[in-house]
N, C-alpha and C positions, 0 to 999 in steps of 0.2 A: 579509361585505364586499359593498356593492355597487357592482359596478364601471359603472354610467353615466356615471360621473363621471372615467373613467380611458379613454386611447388606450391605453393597453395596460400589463404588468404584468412585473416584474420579480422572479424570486425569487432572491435572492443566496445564495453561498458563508456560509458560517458553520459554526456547531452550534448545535444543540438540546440545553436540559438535560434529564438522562435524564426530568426528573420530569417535566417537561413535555411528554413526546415523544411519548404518546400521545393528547392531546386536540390538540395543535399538529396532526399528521398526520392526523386526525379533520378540522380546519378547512380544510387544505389540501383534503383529498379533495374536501369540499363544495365549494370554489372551483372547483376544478380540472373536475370531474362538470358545474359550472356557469354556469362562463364561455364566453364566443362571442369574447371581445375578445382581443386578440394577447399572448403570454405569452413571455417568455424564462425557463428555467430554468439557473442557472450554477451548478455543484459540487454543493454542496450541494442545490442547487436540481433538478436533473437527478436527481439519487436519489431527494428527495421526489417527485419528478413520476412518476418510475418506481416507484417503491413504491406511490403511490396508483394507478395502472394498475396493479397485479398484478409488475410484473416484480422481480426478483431482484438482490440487493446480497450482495459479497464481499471481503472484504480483500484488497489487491494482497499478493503475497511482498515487494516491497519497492517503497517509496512511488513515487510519480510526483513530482520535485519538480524546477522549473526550466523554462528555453528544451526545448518539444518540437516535434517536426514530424510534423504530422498529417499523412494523406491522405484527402481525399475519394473515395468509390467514386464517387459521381454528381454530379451539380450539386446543393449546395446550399444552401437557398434563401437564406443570411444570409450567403451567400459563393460566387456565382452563377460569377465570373471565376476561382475558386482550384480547384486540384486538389490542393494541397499548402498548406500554412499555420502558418508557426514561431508558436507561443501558449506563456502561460505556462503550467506546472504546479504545484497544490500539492492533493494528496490522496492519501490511503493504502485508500479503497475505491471499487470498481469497481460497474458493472453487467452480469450474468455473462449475463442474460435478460428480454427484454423483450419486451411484450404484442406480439398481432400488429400490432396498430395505431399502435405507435412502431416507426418505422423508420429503424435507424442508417446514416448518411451518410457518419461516417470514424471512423478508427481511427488510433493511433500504435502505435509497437514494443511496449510495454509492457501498451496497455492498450482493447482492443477496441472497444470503443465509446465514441466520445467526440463525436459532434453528431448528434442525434435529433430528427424532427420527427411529430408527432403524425400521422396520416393524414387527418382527418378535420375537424379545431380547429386552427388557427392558434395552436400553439404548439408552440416551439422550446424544447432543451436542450441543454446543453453541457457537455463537464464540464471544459474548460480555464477560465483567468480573464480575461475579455477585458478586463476594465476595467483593468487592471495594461499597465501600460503601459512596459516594459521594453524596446523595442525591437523589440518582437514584432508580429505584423500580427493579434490579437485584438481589435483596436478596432473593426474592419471589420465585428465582427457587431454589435456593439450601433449602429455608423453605421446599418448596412443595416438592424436592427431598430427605431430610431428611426424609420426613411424608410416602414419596412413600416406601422407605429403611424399615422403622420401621412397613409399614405394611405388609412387604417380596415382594414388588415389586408387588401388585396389588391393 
């Protein structure tokens, strides 16, 4: 894919069919290793992004599903005013370990890391669903990563 033609990149929640699941992660990787332009990874998207960096995926003992409340350890960057943040959930694996150079930002009760930003590349993960719009204040990242996009990722 070449991204000139894109402010920045979105990789959504979903699944992967198993058959597909190793040239898919293959193409990811390549994007990922070679993009410069601003990335949101969400659910789904956060695992792929941690897997191609090296880190570590595990099944939760029992799903994350619903209104959760995260906290941020530090300011960040896709929710600069928040320390706390009610987001949706819907997933049943985690990430248990991540490369040095994603660095997790908050955490909920159940499930350790849940907003990562890359150290290096202007890209961000998450693994709540901000687009789901239940009442929740998870809009606030894709607002703020729109804002980040529009102004070429700085």
């Amino acid at each position: 894919m070449d991204d000139r033609e894109y402010d920045g990149t979105i990789i959504s929640g979903g699944a992967i069919p198993y058959r597909n699941l190793s040239e898919t992660l293959k193409r990811y990787r390549h994007f990922l290793h070679n993009t410069n332009k601003p990335l949101l990874a969400i659910c789904l998207g956060l695992k792929i992004m941690a897997h191609c960096y090296g880190g570590k995926i595990r099944k939760l003992e029992k799903p994350e599903v619903g209104p959760t409340l995260i906290r941020f350890h530090k300011s960040y960057p896709l929710a600069p005013s928040k320390s706390e943040m009610w987001v949706y959930q819907d997933h049943i694996f985690e990430l248990f370990d991540l490369p040095e150079f994603l660095e997790n930002y908050g955490s909920s009760e159940d499930c350790r890391i849940q907003a990562v930003k890359h150290s290096l590349k202007p890209q961000f993960g998450v693994q709540f669903h901000p687009e789901r719009d239940d009442g929740n204040e998870g809009h606030l990242i894709l607002e703020n990563f729109a804002e980040f996009c529009l102004k070429g990722g700085y």
